[in-house]
N, C-alpha and C positions, 0 to 999 in steps of 0.2 A: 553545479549545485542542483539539487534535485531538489524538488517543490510538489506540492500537495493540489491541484488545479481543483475545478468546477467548470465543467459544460456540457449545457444542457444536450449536445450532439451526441455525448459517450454517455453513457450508462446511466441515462436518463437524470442526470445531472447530480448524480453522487459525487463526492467527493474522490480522487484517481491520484495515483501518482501520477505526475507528467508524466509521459511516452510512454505509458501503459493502458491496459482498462482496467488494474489491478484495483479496488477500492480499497479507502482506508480500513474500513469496516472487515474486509476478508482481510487483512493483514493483520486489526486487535485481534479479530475473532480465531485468527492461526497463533498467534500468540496468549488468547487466553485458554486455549484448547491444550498447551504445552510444544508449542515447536519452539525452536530453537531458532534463531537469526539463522543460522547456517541453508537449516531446515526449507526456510520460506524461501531464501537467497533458489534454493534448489526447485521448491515444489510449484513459486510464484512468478521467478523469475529478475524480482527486483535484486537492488541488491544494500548494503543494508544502511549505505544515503538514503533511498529509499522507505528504510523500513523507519527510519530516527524519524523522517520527515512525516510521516504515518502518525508516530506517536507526540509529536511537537502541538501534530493537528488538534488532536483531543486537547 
């Protein structure tokens, strides 16, 4: 299960997927820009547990 963390050691305590530095914010902001799950799965890396747990966050 992939989860949404907070700590203050990664990216200066933005909100991350776990076992990323990916922040929630760069995954809306690639989703409100018009990517595709597929898209971010590709350009960000997560994959799209990930991307749900982005959007649960908001």
């Amino acid at each position: 299960m992939v989860e949404v963390i907070v700590d203050e050691k990664i990216r200066f305590g933005k909100p991350i997927i776990n076992g990323t530095r990916i922040t929630v914010d760069e995954v809306l902001g690639a989703l409100a820009g018009g990517m595709t799950f597929e898209e971010i799965e590709i350009e960000y890396g997560v994959n799209k547990e990930g991307i749900l747990a982005a959007l649960i966050k908001v």
